[in-house]
One Martini backbone bead per residue (centre of mass of N, CA, C, O) as a GRO file, in nm:
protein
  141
    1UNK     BB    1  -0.971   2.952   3.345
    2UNK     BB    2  -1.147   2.716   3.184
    3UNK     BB    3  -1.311   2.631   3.433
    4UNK     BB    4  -1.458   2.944   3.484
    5UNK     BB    5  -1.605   2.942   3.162
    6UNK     BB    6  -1.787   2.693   3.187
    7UNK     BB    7  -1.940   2.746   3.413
    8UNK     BB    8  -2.078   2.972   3.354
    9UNK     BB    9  -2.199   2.874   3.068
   10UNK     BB   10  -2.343   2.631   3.259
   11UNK     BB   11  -2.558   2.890   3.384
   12UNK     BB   12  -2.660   2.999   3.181
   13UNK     BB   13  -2.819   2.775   3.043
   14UNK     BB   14  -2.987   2.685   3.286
   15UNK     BB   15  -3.154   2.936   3.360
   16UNK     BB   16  -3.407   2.878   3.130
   17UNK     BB   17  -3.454   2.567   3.221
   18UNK     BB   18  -3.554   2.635   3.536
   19UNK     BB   19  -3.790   2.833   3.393
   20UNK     BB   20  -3.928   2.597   3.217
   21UNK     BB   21  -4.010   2.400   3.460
   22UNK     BB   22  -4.172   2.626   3.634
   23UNK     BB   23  -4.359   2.772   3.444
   24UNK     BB   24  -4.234   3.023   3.372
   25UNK     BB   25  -4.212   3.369   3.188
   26UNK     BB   26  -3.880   3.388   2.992
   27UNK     BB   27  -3.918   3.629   2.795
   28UNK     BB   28  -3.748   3.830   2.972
   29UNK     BB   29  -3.518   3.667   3.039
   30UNK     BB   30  -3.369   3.656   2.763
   31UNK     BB   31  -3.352   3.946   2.714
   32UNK     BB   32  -3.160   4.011   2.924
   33UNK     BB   33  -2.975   3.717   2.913
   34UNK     BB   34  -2.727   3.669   2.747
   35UNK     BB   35  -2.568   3.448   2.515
   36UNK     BB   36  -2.290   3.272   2.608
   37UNK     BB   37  -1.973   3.191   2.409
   38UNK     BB   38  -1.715   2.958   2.443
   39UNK     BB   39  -1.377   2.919   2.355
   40UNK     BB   40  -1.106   2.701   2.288
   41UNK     BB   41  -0.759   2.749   2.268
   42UNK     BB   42  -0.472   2.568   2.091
   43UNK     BB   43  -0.147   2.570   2.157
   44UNK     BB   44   0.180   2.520   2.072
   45UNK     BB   45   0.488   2.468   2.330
   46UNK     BB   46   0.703   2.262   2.222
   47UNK     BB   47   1.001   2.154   2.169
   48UNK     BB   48   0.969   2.015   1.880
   49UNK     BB   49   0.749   1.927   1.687
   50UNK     BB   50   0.485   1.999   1.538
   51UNK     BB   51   0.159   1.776   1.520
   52UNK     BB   52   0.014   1.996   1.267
   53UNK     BB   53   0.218   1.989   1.107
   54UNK     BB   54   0.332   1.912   0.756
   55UNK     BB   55   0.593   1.738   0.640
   56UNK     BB   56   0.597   1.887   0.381
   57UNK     BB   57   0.659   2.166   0.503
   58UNK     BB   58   0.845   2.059   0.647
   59UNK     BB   59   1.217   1.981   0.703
   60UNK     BB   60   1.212   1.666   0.842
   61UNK     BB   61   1.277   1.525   0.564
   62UNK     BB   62   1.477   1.660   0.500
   63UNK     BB   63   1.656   1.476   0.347
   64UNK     BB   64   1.701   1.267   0.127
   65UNK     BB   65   1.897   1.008  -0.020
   66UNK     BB   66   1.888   1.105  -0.301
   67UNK     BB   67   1.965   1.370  -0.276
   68UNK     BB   68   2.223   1.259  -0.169
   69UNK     BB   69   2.621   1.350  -0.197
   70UNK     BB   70   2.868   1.218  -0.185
   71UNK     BB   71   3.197   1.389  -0.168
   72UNK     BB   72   3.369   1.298   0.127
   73UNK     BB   73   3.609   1.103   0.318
   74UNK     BB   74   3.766   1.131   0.654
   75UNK     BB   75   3.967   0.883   0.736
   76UNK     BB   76   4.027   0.686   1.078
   77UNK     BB   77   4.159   0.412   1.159
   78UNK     BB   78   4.232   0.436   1.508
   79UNK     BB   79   3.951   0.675   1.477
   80UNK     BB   80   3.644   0.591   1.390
   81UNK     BB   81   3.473   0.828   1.536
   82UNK     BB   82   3.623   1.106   1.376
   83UNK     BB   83   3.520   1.072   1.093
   84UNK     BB   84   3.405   1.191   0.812
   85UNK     BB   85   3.156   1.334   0.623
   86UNK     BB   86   3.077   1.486   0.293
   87UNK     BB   87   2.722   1.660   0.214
   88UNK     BB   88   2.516   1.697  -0.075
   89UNK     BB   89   2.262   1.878  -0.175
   90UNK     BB   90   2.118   1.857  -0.530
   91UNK     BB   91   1.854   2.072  -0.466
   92UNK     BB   92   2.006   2.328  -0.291
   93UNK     BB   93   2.319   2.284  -0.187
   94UNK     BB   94   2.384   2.186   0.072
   95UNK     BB   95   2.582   2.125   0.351
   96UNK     BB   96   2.719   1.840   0.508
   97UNK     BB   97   2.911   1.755   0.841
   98UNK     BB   98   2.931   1.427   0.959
   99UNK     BB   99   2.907   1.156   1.177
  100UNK     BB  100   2.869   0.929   1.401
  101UNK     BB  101   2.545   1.055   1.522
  102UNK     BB  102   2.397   1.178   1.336
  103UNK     BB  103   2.142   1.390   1.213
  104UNK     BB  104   1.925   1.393   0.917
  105UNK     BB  105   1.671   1.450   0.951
  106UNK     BB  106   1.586   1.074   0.910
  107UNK     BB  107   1.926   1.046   0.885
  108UNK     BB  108   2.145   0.815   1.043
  109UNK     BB  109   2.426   0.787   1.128
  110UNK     BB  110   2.619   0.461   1.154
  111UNK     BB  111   2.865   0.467   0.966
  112UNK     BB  112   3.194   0.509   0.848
  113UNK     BB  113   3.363   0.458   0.572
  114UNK     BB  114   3.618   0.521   0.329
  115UNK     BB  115   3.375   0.533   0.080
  116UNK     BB  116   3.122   0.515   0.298
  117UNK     BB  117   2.790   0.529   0.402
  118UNK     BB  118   2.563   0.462   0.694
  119UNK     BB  119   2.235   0.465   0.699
  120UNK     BB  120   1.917   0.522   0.905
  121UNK     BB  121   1.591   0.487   0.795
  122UNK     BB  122   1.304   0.684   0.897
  123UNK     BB  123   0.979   0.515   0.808
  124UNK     BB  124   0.683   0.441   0.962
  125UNK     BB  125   0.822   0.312   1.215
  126UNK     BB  126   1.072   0.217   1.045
  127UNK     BB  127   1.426   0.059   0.980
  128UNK     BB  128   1.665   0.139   0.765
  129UNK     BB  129   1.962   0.030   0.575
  130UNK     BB  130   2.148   0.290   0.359
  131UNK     BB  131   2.420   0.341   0.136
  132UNK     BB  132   2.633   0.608   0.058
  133UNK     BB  133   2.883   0.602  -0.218
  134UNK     BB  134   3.133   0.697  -0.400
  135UNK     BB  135   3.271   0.758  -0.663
  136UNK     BB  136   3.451   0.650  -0.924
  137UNK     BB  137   3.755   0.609  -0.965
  138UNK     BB  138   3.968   0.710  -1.206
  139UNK     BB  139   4.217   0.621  -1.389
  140UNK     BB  140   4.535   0.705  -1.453
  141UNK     BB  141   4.791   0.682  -1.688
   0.00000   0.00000   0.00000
């Protein structure tokens, strides 16, 4: 379809130039042929991210890592893949409910510990790994 759009345009174009170079008189002929320009658009459809939207506008860096705080962990000793830990964004107030390869926005759990979860996160194509650990329990006498 725009390969034949090019082409008419392709026409349009030369026709006023051969008729120029063989030296005759073009002044009826632009004013016959209207100069027909076309362009093309271009949409994405692609199934991920679209990549001419702002990271800062959409939700995908979000959350951070500091917007969250470990809420509690459900820790399972004989099979640590089971492991749960609950995590609140204290930006929106919204709940994440992890396991051990959960993705929440660029951070991976990579870990879930008795205490602490411990994230992969990705940023500007490098990869750092950072714990993010349960409030110190206060002891009652």
């Amino acid at each position: 379809m725009h390969v034949s759009r090019l082409i008419v345009l392709g026409v349009t174009l030369t026709a006023p130039l051969t008729a120029q170079a063989s030296g005759r008189d073009t002044t009826a002929q632009s004013d016959t042929a209207p100069l027909s320009l076309v362009r093309e658009a271009f949409s994405y459809q692609g199934g991920g991210r679209d990549p001419f939207i702002s990271l800062l506008k959409s939700g995908d860096v979000r959350p951070l890592i500091t917007d969250l705080k470990l809420v509690t962990v459900v820790y399972d000793d004989r099979f640590t893949t089971r492991s749960v830990a609950i995590l609140r964004d204290i930006t929106t107030g919204r709940r994440y409910r992890a396991k051990a390869g959960d993705v929440i926005g660029r951070l991976r759990v990579t870990q879930i510990r008795p205490r602490a979860v411990v994230f992969t996160v990705q940023e500007f194509g490098f990869e750092r790994q950072q714990t993010l650990s349960l409030a110190k329990q206060e002891e009652t006498p």
